[in-house]
C-alpha positions in Angstrom: -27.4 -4.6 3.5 -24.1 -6.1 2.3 -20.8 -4.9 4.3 -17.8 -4.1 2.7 -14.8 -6.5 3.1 -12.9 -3.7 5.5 -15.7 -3.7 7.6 -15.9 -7.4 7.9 -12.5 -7.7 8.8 -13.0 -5.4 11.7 -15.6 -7.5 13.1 -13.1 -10.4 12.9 -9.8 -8.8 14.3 -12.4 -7.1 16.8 -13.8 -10.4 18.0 -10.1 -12.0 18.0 -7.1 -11.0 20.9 -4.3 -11.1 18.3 -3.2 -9.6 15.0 -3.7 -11.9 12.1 -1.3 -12.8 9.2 -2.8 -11.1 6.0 -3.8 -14.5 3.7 -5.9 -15.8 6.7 -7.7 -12.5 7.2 -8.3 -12.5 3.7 -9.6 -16.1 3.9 -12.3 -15.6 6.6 -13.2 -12.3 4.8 -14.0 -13.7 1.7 -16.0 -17.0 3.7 -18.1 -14.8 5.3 -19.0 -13.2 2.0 -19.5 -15.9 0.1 -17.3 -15.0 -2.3 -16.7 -17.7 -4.6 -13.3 -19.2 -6.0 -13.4 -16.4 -8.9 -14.0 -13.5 -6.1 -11.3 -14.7 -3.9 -8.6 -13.8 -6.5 -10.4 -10.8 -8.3 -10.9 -9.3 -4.7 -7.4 -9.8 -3.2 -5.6 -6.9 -4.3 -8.3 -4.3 -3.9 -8.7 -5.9 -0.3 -5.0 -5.0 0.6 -5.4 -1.8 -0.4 -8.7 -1.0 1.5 -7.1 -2.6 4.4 -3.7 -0.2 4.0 -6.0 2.8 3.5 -8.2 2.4 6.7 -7.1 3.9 9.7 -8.5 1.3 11.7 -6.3 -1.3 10.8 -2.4 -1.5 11.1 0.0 -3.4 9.4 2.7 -4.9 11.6 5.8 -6.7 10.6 5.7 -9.9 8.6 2.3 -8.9 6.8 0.1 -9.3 10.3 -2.8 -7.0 10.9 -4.6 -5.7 13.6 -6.7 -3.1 14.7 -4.3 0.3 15.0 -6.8 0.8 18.5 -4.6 -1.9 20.1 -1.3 -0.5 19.8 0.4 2.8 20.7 0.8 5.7 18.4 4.7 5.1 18.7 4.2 2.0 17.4 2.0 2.6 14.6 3.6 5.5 13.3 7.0 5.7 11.3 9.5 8.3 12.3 10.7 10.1 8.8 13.1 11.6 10.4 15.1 8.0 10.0 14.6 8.2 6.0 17.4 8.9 4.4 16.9 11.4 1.0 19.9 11.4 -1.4 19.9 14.5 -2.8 22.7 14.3 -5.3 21.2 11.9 -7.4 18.0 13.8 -7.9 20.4 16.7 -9.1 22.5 14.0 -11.5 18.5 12.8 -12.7 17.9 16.4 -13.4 21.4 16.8 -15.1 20.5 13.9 -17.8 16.7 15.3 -18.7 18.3 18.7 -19.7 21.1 17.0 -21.8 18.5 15.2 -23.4 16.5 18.1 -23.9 19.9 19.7 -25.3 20.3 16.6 -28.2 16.4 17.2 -28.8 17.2 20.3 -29.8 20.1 20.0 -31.9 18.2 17.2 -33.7 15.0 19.3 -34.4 17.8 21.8 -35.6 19.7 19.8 -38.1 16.2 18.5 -39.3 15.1 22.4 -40.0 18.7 23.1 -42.1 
């Protein structure tokens, strides 16, 4: 049976002592698939994404990865309490869709006289 790429990378942080920068993950991945030149850049992108998805894997500064078992929650989990949400310009956003909505209607009402 054929293992998916996550799975293989696993196996290869798991066998390794140390996170691993992204493009050389990706590169022992795709060798012990077999993929071919074509795969290896078709593949890529849906790799990240499986890899960012997983809960097994975290991605550390600098685009390294490693297996989120080897680290502490603190460090594998942001704080959101840090984020900063600018509420005024959501309201100035909301502002400019109703004064569009206001020329709509003026147009659709010239059109109708």
């Amino acid at each position: 049976m054929k293992q998916s790429m996550t799975d293989v990378a696993y196996q290869i942080l798991q066998s390794g002592k140390d996170a691993m920068p992204f493009i050389e993950l990706w590169t022992r991945v795709s060798k012990e698939l077999g993929f071919n030149e074509s795969q290896f850049d078709d593949n890529i992108a849906q790799f990240y994404t499986d890899l960012s998805i997983d809960g097994r894997f975290f991605n550390m500064p600098q685009n390294n990865w490693d297996l989120r078992s080897r680290h502490t929650f603190s460090e594998s989990v942001m704080d959101t309490d840090s984020i900063a949400i600018d509420e005024d310009s959501d309201d100035e956003d909301q502002d400019e869709t109703l004064d569009l909505d206001e020329e709509v209607k003026d147009e659709d009402q010239e059109d109708e006289d």
